[in-house]
N, C-alpha and C positions, 0 to 999 in steps of 0.2 A: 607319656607325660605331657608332650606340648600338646596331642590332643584335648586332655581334660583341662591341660592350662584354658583354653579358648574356651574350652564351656563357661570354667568358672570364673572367668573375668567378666561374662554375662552376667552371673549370678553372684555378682558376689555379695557376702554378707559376715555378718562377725558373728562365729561359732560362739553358744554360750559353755563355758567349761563343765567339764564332767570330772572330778577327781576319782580315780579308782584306786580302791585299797591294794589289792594284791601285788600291787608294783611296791609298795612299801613307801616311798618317797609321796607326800602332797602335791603330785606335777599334774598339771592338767595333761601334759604328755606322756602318751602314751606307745608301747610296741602297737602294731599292727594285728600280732599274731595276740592279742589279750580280746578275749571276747567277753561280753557282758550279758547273761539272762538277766531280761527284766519280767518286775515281778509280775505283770499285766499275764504274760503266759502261763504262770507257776499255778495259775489258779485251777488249770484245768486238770493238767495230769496226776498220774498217782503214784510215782517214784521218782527219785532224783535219776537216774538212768532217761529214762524218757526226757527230762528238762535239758541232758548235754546231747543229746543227738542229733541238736542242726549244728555243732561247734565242729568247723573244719579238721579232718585229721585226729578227730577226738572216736573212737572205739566203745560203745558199748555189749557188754555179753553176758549173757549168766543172770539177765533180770529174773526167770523164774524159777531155778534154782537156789533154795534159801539157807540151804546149808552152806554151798559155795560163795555167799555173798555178789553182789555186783563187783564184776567187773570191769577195770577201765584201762584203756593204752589212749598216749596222747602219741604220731608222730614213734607207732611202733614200743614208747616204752611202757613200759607194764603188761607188756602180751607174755611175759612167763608166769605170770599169776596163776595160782591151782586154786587159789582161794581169794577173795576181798582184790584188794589192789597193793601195788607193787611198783615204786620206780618215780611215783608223784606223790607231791606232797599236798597234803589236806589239811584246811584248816573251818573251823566254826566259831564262826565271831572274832578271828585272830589267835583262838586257841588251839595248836595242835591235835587234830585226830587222829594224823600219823603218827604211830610210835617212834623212836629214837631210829631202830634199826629198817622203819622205811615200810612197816606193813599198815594198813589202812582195811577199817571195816566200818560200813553208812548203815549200819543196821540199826543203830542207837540215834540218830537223826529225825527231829518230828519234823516233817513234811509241811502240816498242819502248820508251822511258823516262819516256814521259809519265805524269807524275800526275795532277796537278788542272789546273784551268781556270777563269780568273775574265774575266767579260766584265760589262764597263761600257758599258750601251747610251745613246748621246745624245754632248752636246759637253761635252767633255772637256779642253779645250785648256786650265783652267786649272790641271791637272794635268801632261798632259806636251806642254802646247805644239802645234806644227803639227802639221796632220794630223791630230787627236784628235777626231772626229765619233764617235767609240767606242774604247775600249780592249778587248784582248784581252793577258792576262796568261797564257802559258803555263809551266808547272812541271813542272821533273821529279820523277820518285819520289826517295827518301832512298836514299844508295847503302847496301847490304849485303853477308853474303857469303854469294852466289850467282853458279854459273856456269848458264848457260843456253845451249839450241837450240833456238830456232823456226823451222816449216818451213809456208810456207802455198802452198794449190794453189788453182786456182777455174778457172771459164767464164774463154773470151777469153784465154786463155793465161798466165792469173795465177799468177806465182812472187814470192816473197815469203820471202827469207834469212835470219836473223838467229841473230849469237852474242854472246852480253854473258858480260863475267866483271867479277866486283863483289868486292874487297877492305875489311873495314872494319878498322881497328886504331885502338886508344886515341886517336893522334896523325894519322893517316894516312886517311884513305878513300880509292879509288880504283875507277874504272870506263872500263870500254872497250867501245866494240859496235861491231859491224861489219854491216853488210845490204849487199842486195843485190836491186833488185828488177827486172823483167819482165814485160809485158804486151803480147800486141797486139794487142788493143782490139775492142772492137764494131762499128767501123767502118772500114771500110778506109782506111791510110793512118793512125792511130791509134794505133800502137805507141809504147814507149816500153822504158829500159833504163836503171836510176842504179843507184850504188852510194856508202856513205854511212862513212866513218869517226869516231866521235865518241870523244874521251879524256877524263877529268874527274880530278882530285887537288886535294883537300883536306887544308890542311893545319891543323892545329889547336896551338897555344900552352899553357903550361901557364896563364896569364892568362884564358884563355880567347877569345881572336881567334883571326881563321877567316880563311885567304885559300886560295879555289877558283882554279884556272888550268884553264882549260879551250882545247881544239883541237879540227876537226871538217874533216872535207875530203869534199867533195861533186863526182862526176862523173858526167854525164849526158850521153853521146856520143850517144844519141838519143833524140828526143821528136819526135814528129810530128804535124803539126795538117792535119785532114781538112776544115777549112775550113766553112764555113757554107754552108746550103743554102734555094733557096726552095722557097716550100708544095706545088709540084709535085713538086719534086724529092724532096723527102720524103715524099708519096704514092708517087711510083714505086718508091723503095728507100731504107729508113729510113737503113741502114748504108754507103750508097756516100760517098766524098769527091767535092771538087768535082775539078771536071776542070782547073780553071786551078791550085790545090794542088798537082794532081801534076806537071801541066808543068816548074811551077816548082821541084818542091822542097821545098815550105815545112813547114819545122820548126826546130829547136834544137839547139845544145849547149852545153853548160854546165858549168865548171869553177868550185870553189869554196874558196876556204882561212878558217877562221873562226879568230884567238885572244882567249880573254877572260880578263880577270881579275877578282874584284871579292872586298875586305877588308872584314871586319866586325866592330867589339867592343863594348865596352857603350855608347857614346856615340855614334858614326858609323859610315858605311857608306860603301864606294867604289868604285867599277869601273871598266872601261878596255875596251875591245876595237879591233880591226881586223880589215875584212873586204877580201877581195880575191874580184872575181865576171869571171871572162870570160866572155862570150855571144858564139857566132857564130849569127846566125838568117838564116834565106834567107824571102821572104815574096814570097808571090802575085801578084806584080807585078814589070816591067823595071828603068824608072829608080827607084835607091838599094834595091832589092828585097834585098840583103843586108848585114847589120848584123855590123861588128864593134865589140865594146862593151866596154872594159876598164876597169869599176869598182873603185874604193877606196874604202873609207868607215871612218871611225874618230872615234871620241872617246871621252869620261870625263866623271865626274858623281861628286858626292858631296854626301852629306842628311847632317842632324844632328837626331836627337828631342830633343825637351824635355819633360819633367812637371813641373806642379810644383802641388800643392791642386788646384782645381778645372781648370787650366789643361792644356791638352794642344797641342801645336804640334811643327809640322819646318819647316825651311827647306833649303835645295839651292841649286846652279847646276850646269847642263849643258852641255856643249860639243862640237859634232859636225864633222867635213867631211868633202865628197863630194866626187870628184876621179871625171869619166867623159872618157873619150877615146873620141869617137863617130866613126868611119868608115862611109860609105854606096860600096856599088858598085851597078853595075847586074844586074841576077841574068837572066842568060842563059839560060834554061831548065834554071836550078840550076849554071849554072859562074858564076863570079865574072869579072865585068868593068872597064869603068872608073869607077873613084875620080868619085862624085856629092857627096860631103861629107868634111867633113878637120875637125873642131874639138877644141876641148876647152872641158869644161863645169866648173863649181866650184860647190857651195853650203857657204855657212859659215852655222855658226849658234851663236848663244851666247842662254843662258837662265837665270834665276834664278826661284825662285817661293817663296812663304815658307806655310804654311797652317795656322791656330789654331782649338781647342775649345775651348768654353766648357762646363761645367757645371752646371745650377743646376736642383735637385731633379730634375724629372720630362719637362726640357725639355734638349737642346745645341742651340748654336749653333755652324758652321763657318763660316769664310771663307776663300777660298782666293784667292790673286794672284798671276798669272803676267806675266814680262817676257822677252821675246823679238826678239832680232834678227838678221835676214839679209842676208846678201851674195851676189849670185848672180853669177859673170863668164862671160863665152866667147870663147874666143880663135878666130878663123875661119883658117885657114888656106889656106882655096881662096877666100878674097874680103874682102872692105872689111866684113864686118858683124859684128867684135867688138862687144862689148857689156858692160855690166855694170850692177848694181841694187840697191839697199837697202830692205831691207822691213824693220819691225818693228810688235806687235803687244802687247799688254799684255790681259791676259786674265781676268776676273775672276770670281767664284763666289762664292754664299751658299747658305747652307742651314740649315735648322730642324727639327730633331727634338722629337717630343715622345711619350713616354709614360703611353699611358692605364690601362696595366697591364702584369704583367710578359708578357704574351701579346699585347698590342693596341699597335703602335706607328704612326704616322703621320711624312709630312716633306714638304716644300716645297723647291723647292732652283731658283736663277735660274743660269745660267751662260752664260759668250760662246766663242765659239771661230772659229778663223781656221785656212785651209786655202791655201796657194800652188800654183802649179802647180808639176808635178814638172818636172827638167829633158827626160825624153822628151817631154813633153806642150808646153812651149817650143819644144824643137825641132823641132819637126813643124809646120814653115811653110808652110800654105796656097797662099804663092806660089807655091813650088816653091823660092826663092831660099835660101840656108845664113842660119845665125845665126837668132836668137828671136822666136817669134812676139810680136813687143811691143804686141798686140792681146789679148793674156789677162792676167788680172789676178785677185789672191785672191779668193777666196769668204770672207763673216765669217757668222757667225751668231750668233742669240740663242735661248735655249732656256729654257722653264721648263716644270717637270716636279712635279706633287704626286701622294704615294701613299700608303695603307695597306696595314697587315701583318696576319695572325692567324697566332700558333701558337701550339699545344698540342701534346700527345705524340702525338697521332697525325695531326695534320693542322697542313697548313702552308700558308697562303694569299696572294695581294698583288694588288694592283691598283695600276696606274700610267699616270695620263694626263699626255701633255706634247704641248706645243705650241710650234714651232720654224721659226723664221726666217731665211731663208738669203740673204744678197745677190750679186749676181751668181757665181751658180752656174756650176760647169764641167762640159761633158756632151762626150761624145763626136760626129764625124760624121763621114761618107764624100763624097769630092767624084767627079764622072766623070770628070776627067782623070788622078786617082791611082786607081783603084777597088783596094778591099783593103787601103787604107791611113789610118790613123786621122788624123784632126785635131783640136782640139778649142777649145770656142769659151764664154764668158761666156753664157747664156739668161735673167741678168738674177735675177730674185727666185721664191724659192721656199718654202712654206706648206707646212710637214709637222707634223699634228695624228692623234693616235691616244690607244688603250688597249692596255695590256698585259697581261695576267692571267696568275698562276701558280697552281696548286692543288697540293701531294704530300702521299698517303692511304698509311698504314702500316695497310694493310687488314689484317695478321696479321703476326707474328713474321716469316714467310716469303714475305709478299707486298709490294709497293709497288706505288703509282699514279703515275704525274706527267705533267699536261694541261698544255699553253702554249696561248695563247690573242693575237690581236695582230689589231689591224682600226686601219686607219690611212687619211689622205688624204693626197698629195703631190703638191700641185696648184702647176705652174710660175704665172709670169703671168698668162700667156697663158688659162688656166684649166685648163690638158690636165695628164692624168698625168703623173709623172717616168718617164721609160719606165723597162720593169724592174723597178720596186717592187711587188710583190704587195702588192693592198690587202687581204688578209687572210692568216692562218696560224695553220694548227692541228697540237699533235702532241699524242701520246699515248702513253706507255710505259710495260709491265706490262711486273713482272719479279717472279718468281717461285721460289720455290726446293722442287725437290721432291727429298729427301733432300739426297745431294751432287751433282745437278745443276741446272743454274741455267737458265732458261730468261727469255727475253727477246722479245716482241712490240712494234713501234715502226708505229703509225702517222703518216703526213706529206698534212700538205692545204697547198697552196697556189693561193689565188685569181689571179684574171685581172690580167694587167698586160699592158703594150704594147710594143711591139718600134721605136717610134718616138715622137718629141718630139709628131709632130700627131696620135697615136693612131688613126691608120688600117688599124694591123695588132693586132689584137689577139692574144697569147697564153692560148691556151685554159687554164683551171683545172685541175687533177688531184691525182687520190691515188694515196699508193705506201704499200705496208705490208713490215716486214723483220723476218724472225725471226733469233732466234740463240737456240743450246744450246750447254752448255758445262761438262763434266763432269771429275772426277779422279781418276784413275787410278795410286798408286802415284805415280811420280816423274814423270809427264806428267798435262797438262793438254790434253785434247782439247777442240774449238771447230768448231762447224760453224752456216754462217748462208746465207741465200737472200734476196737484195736485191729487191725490187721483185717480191713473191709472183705479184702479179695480171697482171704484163705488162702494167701501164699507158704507155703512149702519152705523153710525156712531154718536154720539152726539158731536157736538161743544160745549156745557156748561149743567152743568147739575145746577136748585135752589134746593138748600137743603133744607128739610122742608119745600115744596113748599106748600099751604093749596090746597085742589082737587084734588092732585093727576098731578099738571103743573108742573111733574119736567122737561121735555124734551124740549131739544134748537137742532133740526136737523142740522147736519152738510149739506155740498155742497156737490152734487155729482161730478163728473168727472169736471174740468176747468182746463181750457189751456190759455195762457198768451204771448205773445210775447212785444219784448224790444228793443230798439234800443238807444245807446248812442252815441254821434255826440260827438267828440272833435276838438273844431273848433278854 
């Protein structure tokens, strides 16, 4: 710290503010451990997976399996995911992605409109409650008037749709896109096929209040999952699926209806949405091997800001429910048989949380306080095992800023956070018997996390160590009598301690740097790895601009992590490196990029406690992609 003090008393100058949403409060201050994509990047890649991989501590897996959705762990949570994500909470535009019980799927996301990206790594829960081991806050761009055609091609049979047409008027904005995408995959058995409708209208007041209504309908008639393989298998042939996969079937489909509203004017803010998801999936296995799953989930929320002298504060309450009607058959070598399970599941949840700034000279003080409660029921229809539960949780946060100068900032910040299990992860009873595994129970944690800052005009620095406590943790596991089928179990207490570092060098008018940097321990009880969590990650991204083309170099290092609870499978460490260029032409914008230069050897997902020895999901070798956007 007195080191950088001395730099930046050289340098000093008056930082212009940045407000960032995902802290919830309008503070130009911010944690340390909150990172920001900007949209300047978002332009090149072609999943949101790819856009969080320079974020310290942040886990991506499972980008090209599409049945399994992307996966994501911030700082270890969400590595029990078998599917989509788990443990973080997600939001678009300020409307919940994440359902009530804490599951998350980006499938339904157009890419095509993303802006920025703010991600809150650590616990979070006294912000938005369950689920919150980390936030990801996605945004879209400002609507305009533009009509567009994008048309993308690559390796592996990559087609990639899109038409957006954008209306602004005084009173009105309005935007529509449509995609449409296609792939079948690196691996055999791997394909996939969605198309994605999203509508948006804003409508604006001469008062100036804003009420957006937004629609979005997502259907994926096919995703298919090429299954896990072991370490032989994946010597013999990196790209084959498994053989019990295709016996059976096992993939996805997916239908999706999204509507949301959310009103804003000078005093408060309010939103509403409902989603409706059906899933039929067939999986790798006889008895209940195919799932049909007709989720609802909806609620509403409304914050109020207050300023006033030195004082800064919001308060809110939130209110969500999930309504799944879970049916199991037995999957006949991919035909549907007899009725294994018949239920319906509910979680309700109601939340309040209130959070105040304090001011004084060179120092703030936050504190933040969350209340929360849940109801969770099941009505068993093929037997005697309804059920039903009451959880609540009160969640609490401080934190301490202080500035050393207008370049040199530091903070402290203590927070608790509480994770339930989802209702999938309930229902997946070990015994084999319907109704809830009433053998799992939340996960709580305690976090404390201190950092400093440095920035000047051309360089921007941070460091962030936290240390985090977790009590009876939820992991994943496979039993022999179900093999292919997930269960999942309480491992008791878990110790997650690291550093973070960020560096970004504005080496010229036309050049930038930006290094992530994350070395961390997550050590169960027991003393073993949390499997899945790379105990270290590095990335690195030049970008470049030579006249009007733009060029982009992205290095990715991720250290050894294990592919089970007793750490006797280790997954090997590796590097990938990805260019992109990206030039303008008149009224098109061409785009062409090459994933993983080197052909490194590499795993896309690893199943935890896979039974056999199927922890390995083989990554793509080398693919190349070209793009072209029409503004017509």
């Amino acid at each position: 710290m007195l080191l950088f003090s001395a730099i930046c008393h050289a340098q000093v100058q008056q930082l212009e503010e940045v407000v960032l949403r995902a802290q919830r409060i309008q503070s130009s201050i911010q944690p340390l451990s909150q990172t920001t994509v900007a949209q300047d990047s978002l332009l090149l890649k072609q999943d949101i997976g790819e856009l969080l991989q320079g974020v310290p501590s942040l886990f991506v897996s499972s980008q090209q399996n599409f049945s399994q959705d992307t996966r994501i762990s911030i700082r270890g949570f969400g590595t029990r995911a078998t599917f989509g994500i788990r443990g973080i909470k997600v939001l678009w535009d300020g409307i919940p992605v994440t359902t009530p019980d804490g599951q998350t799927q980006l499938d339904h996301i157009p890419l095509s409109s993303m802006g920025t990206i703010e991600v809150i790594r650590g616990v979070s829960s006294g912000l938005y409650g369950n689920a919150s081991g980390g936030v990801i806050m996605l945004k879209s761009t400002p609507i305009k008037n533009e009509q567009t055609l994008t048309a993308t091609f690559g390796d592996f049979g990559t087609q990639h749709l899109v038409g957006s047409y954008g209306s602004k008027k005084e009173n009105n904005l309005f935007r529509a896109i449509v995609e449409h995408k296609k792939y079948r995959g690196y691996r055999h058995w791997s394909g996939y096929e969605n198309s994605l409708i999203n509508l948006s209208n804003t409508f604006r007041t001469t008062n100036g209040n804003k009420l957006t209504v937004d629609y979005s309908y997502f259907n994926s008639p096919m995703a298919l999952d090429a299954g896990g393989l072991t370490a032989a298998e994946v010597t013999e042939n990196r790209n084959q699926a498994r053989q019990r996969n295709l016996d059976y079937k096992a993939g996805e489909k997916v239908q999706q209806h999204q509507f949301t509203a959310r009103w804003h004017n000078n005093k408060w803010t309010a939103y509403g949405f409902f989603t409706r998801r059906n899933l039929n999936a067939k999986l790798p296995f006889e008895f209940g091997g195919q799932i049909d799953l007709g989720r609802s989930y909806y609620g509403l929320g409304m914050q109020k800001d207050g300023r006033k002298k030195r004082w800064l504060w919001q308060y809110g309450v939130e209110a969500a429910a999930q309504r799944d009607g879970r049916n199991r058959f037995k999957n006949i070598l991919g035909e549907k048989g007899t009725a294994t399970l018949d239920q319906s599941e509910r979680f309700y949840t109601l939340g309040a949380y209130g959070i105040v700034e304090l001011a004084l000279n060179d120092w703030r003080l936050r504190a933040t306080l969350r209340a929360d409660t849940h109801r969770i029921q099941l009505v068993d229809f093929m037997g005697s095992n309804s059920d039903k539960k009451n959880l609540s949780a009160y969640s609490p946060a401080i934190a301490v800023f202080y500035s050393f100068s207008p370049s040199l900032s530091s903070y402290i910040r203590w927070g608790t956070g509480f994770e339930t299990p989802s209702l999938n992860e309930l229902s997946a009873n070990p015994t084999g018997e319907t109704g809830f595994n009433n053998m799992l129970a939340p996960q709580q944690s305690e976090e404390i996390e201190v950092g400093v800052r440095l920035k000047t005009k051309i360089f921007d620095a941070s460091v962030t160590l936290f240390t985090t406590t977790t009590e009876d943790e939820i992991l994943s596991y496979e039993l022999s009598a179900f093999p292919g089928q997930d269960f999942f179990r309480n491992i008791g207490r878990v110790d997650r301690k690291g550093i973070e570092a960020t560096a970004n060098f504005r080496m010229a008018k036309t050049a930038t740097l930006k290094l992530n940097y994350s070395q961390g321990t997550f050590k169960t009880q027991d003393g073993n790895d949390l499997p899945n969590v790379p105990r270290s990650q590095f990335s690195a991204s030049l970008h470049h601009l030579f006249g009007n083309t733009a060029v982009s170099l992205n290095l990715r290092h991720v250290g050894k992590r294990f592919a089970d609870s007793k750490n006797l499978i280790e997954v090997p460490k590796f590097w990938t490196a990805d260019l992109y260029a990206q030039r303008k032409w008149g009224i098109t914008t061409w785009t062409m990029g090459i994933h993983n230069i080197a052909n490194a050897h590499y795993y896309d997902n690893i199943r935890i406690n896979a039974f056999g020895g199927r922890y390995f999901e083989p990554a793509a070798m080398r693919q190349a992609f070209a793009r072209v956007r029409v503004q017509l």
